[in-house]
C-alpha positions in Angstrom: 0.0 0.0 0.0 2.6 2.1 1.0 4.4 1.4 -2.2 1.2 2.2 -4.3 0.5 5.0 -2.5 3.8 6.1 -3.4 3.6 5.3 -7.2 0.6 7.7 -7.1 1.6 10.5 -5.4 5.1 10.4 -7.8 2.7 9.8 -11.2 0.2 12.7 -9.3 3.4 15.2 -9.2 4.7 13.9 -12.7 1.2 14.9 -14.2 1.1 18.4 -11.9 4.4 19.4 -13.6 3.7 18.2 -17.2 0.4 20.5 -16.7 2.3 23.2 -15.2 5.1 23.0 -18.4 2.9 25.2 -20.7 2.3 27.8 -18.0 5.5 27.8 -17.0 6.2 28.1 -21.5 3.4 30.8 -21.6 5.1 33.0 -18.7 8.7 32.9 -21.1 6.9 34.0 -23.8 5.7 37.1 -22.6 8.8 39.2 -22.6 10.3 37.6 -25.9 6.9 38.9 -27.5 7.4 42.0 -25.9 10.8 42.7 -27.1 9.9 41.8 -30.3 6.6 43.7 -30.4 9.4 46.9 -29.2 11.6 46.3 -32.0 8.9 46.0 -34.4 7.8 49.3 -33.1 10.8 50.6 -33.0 11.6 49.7 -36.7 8.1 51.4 -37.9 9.5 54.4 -35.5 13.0 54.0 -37.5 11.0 54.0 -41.4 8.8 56.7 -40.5 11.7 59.3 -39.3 13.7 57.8 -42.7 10.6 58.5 -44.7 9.6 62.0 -42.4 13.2 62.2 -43.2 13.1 61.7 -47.0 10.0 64.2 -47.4 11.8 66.9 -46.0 14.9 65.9 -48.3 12.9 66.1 -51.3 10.5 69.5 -50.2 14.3 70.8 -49.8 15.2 70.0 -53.1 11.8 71.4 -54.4 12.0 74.3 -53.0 15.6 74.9 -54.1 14.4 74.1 -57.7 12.0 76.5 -57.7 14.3 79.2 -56.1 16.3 78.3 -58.7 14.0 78.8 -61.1 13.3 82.2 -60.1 16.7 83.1 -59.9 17.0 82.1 -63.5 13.9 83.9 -64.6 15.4 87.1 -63.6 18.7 86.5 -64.8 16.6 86.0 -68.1 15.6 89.6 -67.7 18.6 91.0 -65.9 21.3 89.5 -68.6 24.9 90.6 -68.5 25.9 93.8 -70.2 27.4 93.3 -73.4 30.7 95.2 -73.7 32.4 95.8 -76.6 35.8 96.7 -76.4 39.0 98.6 -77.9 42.0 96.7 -76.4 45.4 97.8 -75.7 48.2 95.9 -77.1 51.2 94.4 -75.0 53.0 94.1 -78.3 52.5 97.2 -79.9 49.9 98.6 -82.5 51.3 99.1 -85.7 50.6 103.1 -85.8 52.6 103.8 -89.3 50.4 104.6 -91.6 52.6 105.0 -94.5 54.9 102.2 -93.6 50.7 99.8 -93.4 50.0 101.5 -97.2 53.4 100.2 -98.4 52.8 96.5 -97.1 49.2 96.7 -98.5 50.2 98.1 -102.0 52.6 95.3 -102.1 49.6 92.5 -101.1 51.7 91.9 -98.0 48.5 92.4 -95.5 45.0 93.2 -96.6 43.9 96.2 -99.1 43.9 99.3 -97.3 42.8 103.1 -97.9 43.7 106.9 -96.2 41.9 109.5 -96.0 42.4 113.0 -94.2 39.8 115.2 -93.6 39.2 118.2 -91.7 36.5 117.9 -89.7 33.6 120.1 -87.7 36.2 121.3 -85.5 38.6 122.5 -88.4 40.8 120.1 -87.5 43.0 117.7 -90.2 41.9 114.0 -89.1 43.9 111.0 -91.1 42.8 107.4 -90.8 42.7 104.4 -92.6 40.3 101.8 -93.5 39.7 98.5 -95.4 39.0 98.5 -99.1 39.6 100.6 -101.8 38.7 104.5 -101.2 34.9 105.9 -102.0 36.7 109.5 -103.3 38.6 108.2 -106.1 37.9 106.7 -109.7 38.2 103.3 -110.2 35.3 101.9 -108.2 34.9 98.1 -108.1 34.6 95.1 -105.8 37.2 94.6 -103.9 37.3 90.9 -102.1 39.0 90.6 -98.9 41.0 87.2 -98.2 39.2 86.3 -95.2 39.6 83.0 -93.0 37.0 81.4 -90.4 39.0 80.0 -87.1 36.5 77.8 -85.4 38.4 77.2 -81.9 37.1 74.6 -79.5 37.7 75.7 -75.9 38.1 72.9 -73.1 38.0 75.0 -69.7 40.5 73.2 -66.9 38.2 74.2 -64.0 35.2 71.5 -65.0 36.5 69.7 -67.9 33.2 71.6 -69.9 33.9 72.0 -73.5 32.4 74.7 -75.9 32.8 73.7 -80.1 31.4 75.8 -82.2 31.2 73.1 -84.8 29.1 70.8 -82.9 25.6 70.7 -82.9 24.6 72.7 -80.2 21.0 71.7 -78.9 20.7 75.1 -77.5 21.0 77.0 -81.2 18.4 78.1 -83.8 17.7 74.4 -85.1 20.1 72.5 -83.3 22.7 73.3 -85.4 26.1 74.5 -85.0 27.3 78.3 -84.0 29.5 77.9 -87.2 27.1 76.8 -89.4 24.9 79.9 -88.3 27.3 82.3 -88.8 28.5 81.1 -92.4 24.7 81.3 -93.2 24.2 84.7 -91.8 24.0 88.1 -93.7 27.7 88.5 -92.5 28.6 85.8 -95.6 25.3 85.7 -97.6 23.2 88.4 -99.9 20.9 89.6 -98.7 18.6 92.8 -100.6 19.3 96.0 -98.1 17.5 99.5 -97.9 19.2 101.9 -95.8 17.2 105.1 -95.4 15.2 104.5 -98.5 18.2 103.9 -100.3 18.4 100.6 -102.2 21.9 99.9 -101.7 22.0 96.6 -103.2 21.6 92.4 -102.9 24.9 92.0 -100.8 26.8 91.3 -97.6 25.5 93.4 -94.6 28.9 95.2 -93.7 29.2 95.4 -97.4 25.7 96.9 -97.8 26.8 99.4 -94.5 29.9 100.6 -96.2 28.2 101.5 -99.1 25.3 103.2 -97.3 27.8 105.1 -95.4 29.4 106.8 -98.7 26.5 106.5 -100.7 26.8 109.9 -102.1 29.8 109.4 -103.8 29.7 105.3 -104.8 25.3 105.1 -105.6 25.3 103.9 -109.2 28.7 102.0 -109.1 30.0 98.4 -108.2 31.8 99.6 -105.5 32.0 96.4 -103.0 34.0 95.4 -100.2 32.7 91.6 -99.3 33.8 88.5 -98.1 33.7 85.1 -100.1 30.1 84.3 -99.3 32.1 80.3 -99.0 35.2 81.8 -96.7 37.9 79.4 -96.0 36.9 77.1 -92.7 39.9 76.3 -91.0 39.4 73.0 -89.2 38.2 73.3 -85.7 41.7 74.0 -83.4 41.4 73.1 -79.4 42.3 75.4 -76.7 42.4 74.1 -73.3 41.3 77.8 -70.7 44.0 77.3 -67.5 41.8 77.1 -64.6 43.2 80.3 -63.1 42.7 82.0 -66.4 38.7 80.6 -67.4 35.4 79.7 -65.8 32.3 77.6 -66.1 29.0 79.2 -65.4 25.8 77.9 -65.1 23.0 79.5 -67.8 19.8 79.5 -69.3 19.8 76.7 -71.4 23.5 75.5 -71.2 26.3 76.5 -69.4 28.5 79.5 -70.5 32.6 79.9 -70.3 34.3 83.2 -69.4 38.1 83.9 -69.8 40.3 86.6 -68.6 40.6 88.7 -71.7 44.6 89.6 -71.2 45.1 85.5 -71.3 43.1 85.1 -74.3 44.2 88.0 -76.4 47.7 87.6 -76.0 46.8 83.4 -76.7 45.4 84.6 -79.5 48.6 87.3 -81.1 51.4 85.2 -79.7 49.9 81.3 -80.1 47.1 81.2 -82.2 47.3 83.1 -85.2 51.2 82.6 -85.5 50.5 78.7 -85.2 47.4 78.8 -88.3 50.8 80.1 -91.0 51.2 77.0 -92.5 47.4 77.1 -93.0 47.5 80.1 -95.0 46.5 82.8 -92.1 48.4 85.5 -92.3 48.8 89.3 -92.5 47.2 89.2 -95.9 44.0 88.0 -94.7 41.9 88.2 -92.2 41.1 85.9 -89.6 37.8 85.8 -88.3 38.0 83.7 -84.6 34.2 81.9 -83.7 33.3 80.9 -80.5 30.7 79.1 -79.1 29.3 80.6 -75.8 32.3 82.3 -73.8 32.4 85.2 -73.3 35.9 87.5 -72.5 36.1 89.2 -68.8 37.3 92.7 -68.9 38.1 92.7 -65.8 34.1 92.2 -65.7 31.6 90.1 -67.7 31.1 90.3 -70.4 32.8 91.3 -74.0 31.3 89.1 -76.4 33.3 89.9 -79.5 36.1 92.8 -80.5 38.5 93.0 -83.1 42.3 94.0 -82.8 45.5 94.2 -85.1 49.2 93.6 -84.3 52.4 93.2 -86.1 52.9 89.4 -87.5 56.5 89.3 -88.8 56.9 93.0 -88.4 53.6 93.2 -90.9 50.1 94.5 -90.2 47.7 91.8 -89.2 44.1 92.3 -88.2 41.7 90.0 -86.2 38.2 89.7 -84.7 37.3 87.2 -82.2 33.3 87.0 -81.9 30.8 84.4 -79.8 27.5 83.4 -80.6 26.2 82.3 -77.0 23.3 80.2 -77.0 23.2 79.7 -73.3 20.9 82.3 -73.2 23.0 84.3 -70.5 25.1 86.5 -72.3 23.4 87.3 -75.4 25.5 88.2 -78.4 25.3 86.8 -81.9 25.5 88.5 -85.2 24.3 91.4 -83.4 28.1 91.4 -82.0 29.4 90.2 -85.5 27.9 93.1 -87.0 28.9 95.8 -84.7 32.5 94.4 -84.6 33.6 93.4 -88.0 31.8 96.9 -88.9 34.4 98.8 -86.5 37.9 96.2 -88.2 36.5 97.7 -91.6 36.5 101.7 -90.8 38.7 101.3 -87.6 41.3 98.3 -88.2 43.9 99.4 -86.5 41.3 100.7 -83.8 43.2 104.1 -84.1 41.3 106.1 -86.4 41.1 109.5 -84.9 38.2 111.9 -84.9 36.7 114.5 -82.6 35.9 113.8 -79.6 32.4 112.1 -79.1 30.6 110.3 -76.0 28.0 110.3 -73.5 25.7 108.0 -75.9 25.8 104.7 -77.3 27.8 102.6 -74.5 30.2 105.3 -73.9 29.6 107.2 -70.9 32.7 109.3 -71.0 34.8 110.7 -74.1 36.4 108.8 -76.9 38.1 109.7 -79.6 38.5 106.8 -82.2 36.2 106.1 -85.4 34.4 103.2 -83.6 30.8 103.2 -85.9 29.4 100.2 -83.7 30.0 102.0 -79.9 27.8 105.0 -80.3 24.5 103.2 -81.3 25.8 99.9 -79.0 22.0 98.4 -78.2 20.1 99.7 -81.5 19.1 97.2 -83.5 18.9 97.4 -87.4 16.0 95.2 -89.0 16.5 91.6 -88.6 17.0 89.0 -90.8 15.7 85.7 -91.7 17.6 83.5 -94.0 17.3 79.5 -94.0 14.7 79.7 -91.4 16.7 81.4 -88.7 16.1 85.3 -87.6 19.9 87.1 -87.5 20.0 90.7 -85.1 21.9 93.2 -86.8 23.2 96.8 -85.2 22.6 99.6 -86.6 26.2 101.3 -87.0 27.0 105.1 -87.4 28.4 106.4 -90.4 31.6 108.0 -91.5 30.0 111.8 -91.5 28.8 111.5 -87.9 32.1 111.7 -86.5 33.3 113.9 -88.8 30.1 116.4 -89.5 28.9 118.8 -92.2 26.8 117.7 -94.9 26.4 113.7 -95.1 27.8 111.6 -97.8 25.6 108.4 -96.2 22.5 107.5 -97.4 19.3 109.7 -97.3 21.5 112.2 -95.9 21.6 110.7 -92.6 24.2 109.7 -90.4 23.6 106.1 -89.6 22.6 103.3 -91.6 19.0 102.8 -89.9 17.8 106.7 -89.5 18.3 106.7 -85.3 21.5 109.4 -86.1 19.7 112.8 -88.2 22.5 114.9 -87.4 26.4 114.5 -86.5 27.9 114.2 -83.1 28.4 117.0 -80.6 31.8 117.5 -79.0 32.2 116.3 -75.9 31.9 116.9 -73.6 28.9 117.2 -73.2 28.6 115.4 -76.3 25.5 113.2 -77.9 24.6 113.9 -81.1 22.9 116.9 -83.2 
């Protein structure tokens, strides 16, 4: 009995214990469910902060777009002033004017004329300028050797290159700044009127030149042009020093600026001596194309200018001239015009006259035969050829600087009708 009693109370304990086991289980579980219902909380807590976290991020960068946006938009309004410029020379401008008529007689650098008049102020003013002379007999085209320098500018700072024989997404069509500007009325006829005066189916410098002494070359086939198919160099690459060049974000595409001093001396010293063996030279005259950069003088921008130095001891004239399509800047044949304008009455940019100023983008006195400066902003008519609209200045004649009666077109003196009357001494100067 006492053994049976035994064998019950162990079996009675055994079956106690094995129905105590899943209270005993139950009880553990508690805090591992717990800890996991924590963590899981916890992660939720984690994804909500990342995702509270990533909302912020993303307003941020939505608000800085359209901040940026805004700052863009007036940017679009507020665009850099365009400067156009009349450099000094480290090496020298060639200021002999009989020694520059020798070389051109002889065909060693491009055809050139004198004149010397005595102006408003009764004083004796002698110049030159590119062509044969208006004044004489013997009037008839004359065809200047000119050369078209597409350069390709790799700025160091960002590695961002500008070619101005690529297609440039950001130009009229797609297409490249070069093509453009071979298509453009600088190159191609065109059918101009210049205060009333029907001054032919031709180039527009061509067409300006003839407007400005229309008096005395009206009727003839007095032309100074271009090849409308110039020689195209092929593209050369410049690399911009990063302390000398910058990248800068613009409308459409980013734009380059360079330090003018750097560039222009690049371009007398490097450049144009380097292009010999491709026939540039004294006798013709390069005409440099860049695609959206822009020179620094100290401050932005210049977007073209034209210059002369001595090459081998001989007269050699230049312009260097941007088409930006970043939408920052501005300048395209608006600048071509104004500039290759002043290289064919001004190429030595010494040409002197009376002294003129407080209009145009001169806001003190100048006295050098500049035609673009004093009517820097006014536009001529534009023109649309292949599809694409070209800005043209209008650009001051010859008898504006130097008064009395015109001998431009309608009797005017500029090319568009803005000038009726010649320039006033300055100071306080304007115009009559």
């Amino acid at each position: 009995m006492k053994r049976t009693s035994l064998a019950q109370f162990l079996f009675a304990t055994s079956v106690l214990c094995l129905a105590a086991l899943p209270a005993f289980a139950q009880e553990d579980a508690k805090p591992q469910m717990a800890q996991e219902e924590r963590a899981q909380e916890r992660r939720l807590q984690e994804e909500g902060l990342q995702d509270q976290r990533l909302n912020e991020g993303q307003q941020l960068q939505e608000v800085q777009r359209l901040q940026e946006e805004q700052r863009l938009r007036r940017l679009a309004r507020q665009k850099h002033q365009i400067l156009y410029v009349t450099p000094e020379m480290k090496t020298g401008r060639p200021q002999d004017l009989a020694q520059i008529k020798i070389q051109a007689a002889a065909g060693a650098t491009i055809p050139i004329w004198n004149y010397s008049t005595v102006a408003y102020d009764s004083a004796t003013y002698t110049g030159m300028m590119v062509g044969r002379s208006p004044f004489f007999h013997g009037k008839r085209v004359t065809t200047i050797p000119t050369v078209v320098v597409p350069v390709k500018l790799t700025f160091a700072d960002t590695g961002t290159v500008f070619d101005p024989s690529a297609p440039d997404a950001c130009a009229p069509g797609g297409v490249s700044v070069l093509s453009l500007v071979l298509n453009s009325p600088i190159f191609q006829n065109v059918s101009f009127t210049m205060n009333s005066a029907a001054v032919g189916s031709t180039q527009y410098l061509d067409a300006f030149q003839r407007a400005n002494f229309w008096s005395l070359v009206s009727g003839t086939p007095y032309h100074t042009v271009f090849s409308s198919s110039p020689k195209v160099l092929p593209v050369v690459s410049v690399t911009v020093p990063a302390a000398d060049g910058s990248t800068n974000f613009g409308i459409c595409r980013n734009y380059g600026t360079m330090l003018f001093t750097w560039w222009d001396n690049y371009v007398q010293t490097t450049l144009i001596p380097s292009l010999a063996v491709q026939g540039v030279g004294p006798a013709t005259f390069p005409q440099i194309i860049l695609d959206s950069v822009a020179e620094l003088i100290p401050a932005c921008c210049a977007t073209g200018y034209h210059n002369s130095f001595l090459n081998g001891g001989v007269f050699q004239s230049y312009s260097v001239n941007e088409w930006d399509t970043s939408g920052f800047v501005g300048g395209t044949t608006d600048t071509m015009s104004h500039e290759v304008a002043e290289w064919m009455d001004d190429p030595n940019t010494t040409n002197p006259v009376p002294l003129w100023g407080h209009i145009g983008q001169q806001a003190n006195c100048q006295n050098n035969l500049e035609v673009g400066d004093p009517l820097t902003g006014t536009a001529f008519p534009s023109v649309t050829l292949g599809g694409v609209t070209y800005d043209l200045q209008e650009l001051a004649f010859y008898s504006w600087f130097i008064g009395g009666t015109s001998l431009g077109s309608g009797g005017d003196y500029s090319n568009n009708g803005t000038f009726t009357g010649f320039a006033k001494a300055c100071p306080p100067g304007g115009t009559n």
